[in-house]
PABAFI-699481 format. One line per 4 residues: number of its first residue (from 1); their letters; for each residue x, y, z negated of C-alpha. Coordinates in Angstrom, 2 decimals. Layout:
N
NUM) a) X,Y,Z; ... .
//
This chain:
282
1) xxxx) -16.02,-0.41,-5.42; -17.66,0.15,-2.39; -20.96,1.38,-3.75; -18.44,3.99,-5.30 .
5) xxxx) -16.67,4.68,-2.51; -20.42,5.36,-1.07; -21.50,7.67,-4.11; -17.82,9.91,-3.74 .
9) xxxx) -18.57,10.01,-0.08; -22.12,11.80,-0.49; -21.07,14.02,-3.07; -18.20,15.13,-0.65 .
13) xxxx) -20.61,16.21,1.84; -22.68,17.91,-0.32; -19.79,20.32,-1.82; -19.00,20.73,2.21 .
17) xxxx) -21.98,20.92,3.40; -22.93,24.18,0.44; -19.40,25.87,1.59; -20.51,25.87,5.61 .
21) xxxx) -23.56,27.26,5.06; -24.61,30.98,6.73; -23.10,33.68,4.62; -21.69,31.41,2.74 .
25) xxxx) -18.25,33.65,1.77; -20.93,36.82,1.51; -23.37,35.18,-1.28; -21.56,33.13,-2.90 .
29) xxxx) -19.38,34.48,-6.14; -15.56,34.37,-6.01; -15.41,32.42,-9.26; -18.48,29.73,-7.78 .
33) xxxx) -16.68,29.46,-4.35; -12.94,28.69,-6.04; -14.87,25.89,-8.13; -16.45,24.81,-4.51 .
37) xxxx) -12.74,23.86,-3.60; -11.26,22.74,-6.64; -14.65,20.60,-6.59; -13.65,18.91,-2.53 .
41) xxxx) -9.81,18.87,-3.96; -10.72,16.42,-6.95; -13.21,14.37,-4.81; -10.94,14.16,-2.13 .
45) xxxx) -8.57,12.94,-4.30; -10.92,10.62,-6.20; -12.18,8.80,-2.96; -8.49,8.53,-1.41 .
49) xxxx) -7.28,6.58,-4.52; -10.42,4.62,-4.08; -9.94,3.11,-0.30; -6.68,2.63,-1.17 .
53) xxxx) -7.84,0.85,-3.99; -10.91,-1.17,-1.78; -7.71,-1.95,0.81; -5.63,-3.53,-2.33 .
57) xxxx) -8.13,-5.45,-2.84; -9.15,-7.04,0.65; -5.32,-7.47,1.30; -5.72,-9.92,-1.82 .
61) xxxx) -8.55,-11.62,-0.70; -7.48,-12.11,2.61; -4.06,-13.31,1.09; -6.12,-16.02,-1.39 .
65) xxxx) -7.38,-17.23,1.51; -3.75,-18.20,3.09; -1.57,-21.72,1.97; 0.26,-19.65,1.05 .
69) xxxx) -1.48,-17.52,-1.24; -3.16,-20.31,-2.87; -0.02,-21.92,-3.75; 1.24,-18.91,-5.59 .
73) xxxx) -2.10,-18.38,-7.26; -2.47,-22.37,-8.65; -0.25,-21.91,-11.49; -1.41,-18.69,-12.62 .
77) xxxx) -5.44,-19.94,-12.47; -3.45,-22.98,-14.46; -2.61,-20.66,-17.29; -5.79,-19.06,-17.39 .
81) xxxx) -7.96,-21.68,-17.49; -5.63,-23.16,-20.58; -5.60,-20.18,-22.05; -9.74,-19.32,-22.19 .
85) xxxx) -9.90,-23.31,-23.06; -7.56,-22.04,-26.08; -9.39,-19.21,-27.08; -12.30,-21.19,-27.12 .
89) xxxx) -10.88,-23.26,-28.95; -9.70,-20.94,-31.33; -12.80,-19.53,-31.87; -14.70,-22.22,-32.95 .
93) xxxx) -11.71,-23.83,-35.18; -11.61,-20.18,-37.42; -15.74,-20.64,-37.14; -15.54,-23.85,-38.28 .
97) xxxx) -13.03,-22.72,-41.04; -15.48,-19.90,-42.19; -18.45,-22.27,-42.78; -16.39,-24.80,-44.54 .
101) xxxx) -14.78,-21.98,-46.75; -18.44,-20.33,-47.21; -19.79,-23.98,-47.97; -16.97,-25.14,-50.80 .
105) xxxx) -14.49,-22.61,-51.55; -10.90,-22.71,-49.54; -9.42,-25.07,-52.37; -11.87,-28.04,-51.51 .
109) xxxx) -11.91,-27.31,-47.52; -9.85,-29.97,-45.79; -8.62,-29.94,-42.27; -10.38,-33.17,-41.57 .
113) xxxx) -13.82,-31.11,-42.40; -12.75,-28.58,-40.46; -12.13,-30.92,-37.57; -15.50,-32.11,-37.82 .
117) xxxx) -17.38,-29.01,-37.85; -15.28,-27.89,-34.85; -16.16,-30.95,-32.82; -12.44,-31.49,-32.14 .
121) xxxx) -9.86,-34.23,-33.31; -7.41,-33.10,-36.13; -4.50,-33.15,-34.37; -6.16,-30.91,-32.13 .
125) xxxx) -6.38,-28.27,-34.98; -2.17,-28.35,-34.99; -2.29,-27.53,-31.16; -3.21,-24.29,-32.16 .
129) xxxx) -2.26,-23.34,-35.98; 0.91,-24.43,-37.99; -1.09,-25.54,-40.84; -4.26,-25.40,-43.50 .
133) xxxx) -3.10,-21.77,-44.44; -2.86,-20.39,-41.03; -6.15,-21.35,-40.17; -7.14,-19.82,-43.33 .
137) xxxx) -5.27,-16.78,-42.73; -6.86,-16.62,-39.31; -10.62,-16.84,-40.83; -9.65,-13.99,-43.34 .
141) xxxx) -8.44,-11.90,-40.29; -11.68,-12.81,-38.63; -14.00,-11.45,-41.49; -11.78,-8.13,-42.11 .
145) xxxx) -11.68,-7.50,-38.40; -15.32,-7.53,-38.01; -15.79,-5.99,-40.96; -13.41,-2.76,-39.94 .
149) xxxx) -15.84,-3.45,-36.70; -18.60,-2.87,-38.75; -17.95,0.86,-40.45; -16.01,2.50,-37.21 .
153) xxxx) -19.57,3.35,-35.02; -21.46,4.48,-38.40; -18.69,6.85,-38.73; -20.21,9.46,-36.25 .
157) xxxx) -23.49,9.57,-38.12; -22.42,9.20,-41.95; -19.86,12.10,-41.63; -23.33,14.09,-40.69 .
161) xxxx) -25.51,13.07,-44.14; -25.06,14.36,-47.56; -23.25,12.31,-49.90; -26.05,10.30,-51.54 .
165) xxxx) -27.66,9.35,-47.91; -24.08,8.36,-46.95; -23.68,5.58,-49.61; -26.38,4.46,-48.81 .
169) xxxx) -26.70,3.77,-45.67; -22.86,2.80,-45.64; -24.01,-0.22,-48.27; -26.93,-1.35,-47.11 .
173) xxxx) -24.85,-1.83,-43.99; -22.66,-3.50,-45.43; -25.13,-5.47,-47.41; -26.78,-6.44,-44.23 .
177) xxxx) -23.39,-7.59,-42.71; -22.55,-9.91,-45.18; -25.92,-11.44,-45.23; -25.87,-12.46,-41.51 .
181) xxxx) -25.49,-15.74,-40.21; -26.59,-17.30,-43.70; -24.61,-15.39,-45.60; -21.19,-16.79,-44.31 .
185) xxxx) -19.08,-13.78,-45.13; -20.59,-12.90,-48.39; -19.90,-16.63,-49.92; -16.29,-16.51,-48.25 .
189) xxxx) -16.34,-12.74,-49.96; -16.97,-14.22,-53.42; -14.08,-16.60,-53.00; -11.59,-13.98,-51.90 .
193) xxxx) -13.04,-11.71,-54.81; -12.53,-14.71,-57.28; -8.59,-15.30,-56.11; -8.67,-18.93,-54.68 .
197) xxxx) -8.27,-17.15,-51.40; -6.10,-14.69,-49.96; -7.95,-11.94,-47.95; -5.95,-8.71,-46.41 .
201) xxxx) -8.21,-6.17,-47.28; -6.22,-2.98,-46.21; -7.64,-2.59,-42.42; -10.70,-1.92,-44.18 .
205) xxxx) -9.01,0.05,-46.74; -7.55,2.36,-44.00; -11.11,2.40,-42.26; -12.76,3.59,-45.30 .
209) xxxx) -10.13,5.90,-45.84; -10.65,7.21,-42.68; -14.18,7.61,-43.32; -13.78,9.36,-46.79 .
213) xxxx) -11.14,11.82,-44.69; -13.32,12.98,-41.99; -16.20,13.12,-44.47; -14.27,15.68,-46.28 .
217) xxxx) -12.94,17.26,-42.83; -17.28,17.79,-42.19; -17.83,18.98,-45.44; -14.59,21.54,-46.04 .
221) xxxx) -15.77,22.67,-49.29; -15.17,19.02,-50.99; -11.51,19.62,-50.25; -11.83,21.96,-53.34 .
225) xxxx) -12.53,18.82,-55.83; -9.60,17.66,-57.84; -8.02,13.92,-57.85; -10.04,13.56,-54.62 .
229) xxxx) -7.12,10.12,-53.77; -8.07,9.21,-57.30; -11.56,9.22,-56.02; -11.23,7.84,-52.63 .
233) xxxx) -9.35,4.77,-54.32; -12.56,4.18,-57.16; -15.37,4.51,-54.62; -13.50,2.46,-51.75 .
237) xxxx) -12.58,-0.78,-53.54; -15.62,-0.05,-56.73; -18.15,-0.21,-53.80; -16.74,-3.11,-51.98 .
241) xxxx) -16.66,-5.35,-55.22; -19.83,-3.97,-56.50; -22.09,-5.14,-53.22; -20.52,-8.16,-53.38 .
245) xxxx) -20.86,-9.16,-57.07; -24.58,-7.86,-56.92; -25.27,-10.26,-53.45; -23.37,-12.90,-55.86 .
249) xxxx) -25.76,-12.85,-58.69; -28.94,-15.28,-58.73; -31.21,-12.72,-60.76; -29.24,-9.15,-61.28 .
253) xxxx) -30.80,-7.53,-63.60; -31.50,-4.34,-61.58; -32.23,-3.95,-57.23; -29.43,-3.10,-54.88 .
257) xxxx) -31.80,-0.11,-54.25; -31.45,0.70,-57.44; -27.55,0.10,-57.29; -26.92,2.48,-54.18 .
261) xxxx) -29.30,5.23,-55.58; -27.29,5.19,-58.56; -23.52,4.94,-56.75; -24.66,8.02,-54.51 .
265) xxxx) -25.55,9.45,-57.45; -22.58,9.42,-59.26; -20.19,10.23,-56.80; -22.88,13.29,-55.72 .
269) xxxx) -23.41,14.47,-59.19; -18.94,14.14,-59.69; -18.78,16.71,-56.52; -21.49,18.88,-57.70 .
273) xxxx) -19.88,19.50,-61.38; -16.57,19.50,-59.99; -17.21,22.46,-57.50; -19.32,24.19,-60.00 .
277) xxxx) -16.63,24.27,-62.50; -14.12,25.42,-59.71; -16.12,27.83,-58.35; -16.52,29.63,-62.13 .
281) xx) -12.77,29.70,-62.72; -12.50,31.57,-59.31 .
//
């Protein structure tokens, strides 16, 4: 804070120092010398909010360092250390609950295992989650949330490619996500894929979406395609299942390369014929 305090400082001086200068008034443009002030206005402003800020803050310390201030602090360190001890906690239960889960399906995953993969008693496990299926629950929230994680940043730079580069990289993304950490998410995929697991797929639903809608906000002339939620709907759920029965499969019978070239392809070749046969009824 100081450091900043420091950095506001010198550019102050700077913006003053440029306005006292000889001839200043006579040189300098109208336009460049109203700028100059709104320019020592903001920093004032900016470096104000700061020592008031830097004053807060040694008022606090100061205050920590009182009887009294301690003994208003205790019970709120207390409740933070219990709660990070809880989130840890937390964390590595739903961890523990994804490996068991990726090891032997849901239906064969016991608490007990659970317990033990954790490093925690049992009873520790209801300190935290009503039961089994919340813990469950909480791993499938776990694997969507990173997931949804997972397609937000490539959103910038997929919106950008054609339509066959886009599925692409979008899949062998994904491909690549699932087969982290030993695969943990794609063998916990298969089981929410096969039903013996429930799995809330529509945050990633609504981030594809989102995807497919600023795709078609980059690319204007898509907008022009018929059924295009029809469309959206296919190529959003068809591609999730289809990476993750072709990561299932011991020997597929043809290469995810060959898999993405030809989903690209499709939905490329769907737009193409589409706007060609909309463009010769215009």
């Amino acid at each position: 804070m100081q450091e900043k305090a420091k950095a506001l400082q010198a550019r102050l001086d700077k913006v003053v120092a440029k306005t006292k200068m000889k001839n200043y008034e006579q040189k300098v443009p109208a336009k460049v010398q109203e700028d100059d002030r709104t320019k020592i206005n903001q920093l004032q402003t900016e470096l104000a909010e700061n020592q008031s800020s830097l004053a807060g803050l040694k008022a606090l310390i100061h205050m920590l360092h009182s009887k009294q201030g301690l003994a208003l602090v205790e019970p709120v360190l207390g409740t933070i250390l219990y709660l990070a001890q809880a989130t840890r906690a937390i964390d590595a239960i739903v961890e523990a609950a994804l490996i068991a889960i990726a090891r032997q399906g849901p239906s064969a995953t016991t608490a007990r295992q659970v317990a033990d993969i954790a490093g925690i008693g049992v009873g520790s496990l209801y300190e935290y989650f009503e039961d089994k299926d919340a813990i469950f629950n909480a791993a499938g929230a776990r694997f969507v949330d990173d997931t949804v994680a997972m397609i937000k940043p490539l959103i910038p730079e997929l919106v950008r490619m054609n339509i066959r580069d886009a599925v692409s990289k979008l899949l062998f993304t994904f491909r690549d996500f699932l087969e982290e950490n030993n695969q943990i998410y794609l063998k916990c995929a298969r089981h929410a894929f096969s039903q013996d697991m429930v799995m809330h797929q529509e945050p990633i639903n609504r981030a594809l979406m989102d995807l497919f809608t600023q795709y078609l906000m980059h690319h204007p002339e898509l907008l022009r395609m018929p059924n295009i939620p029809a469309v959206a709907y296919f190529y959003i759920n068809g591609g999730i299942f289809t990476v993750i029965r072709h990561l299932s499969e011991e020997k597929p019978t043809q290469s995810f390369e060959e898999l993405t070239m030809v989903f690209g392809d499709f939905l490329a070749s769907y737009a193409e014929h589409k706007l060609g046969a909309s463009n010769a009824t215009q």
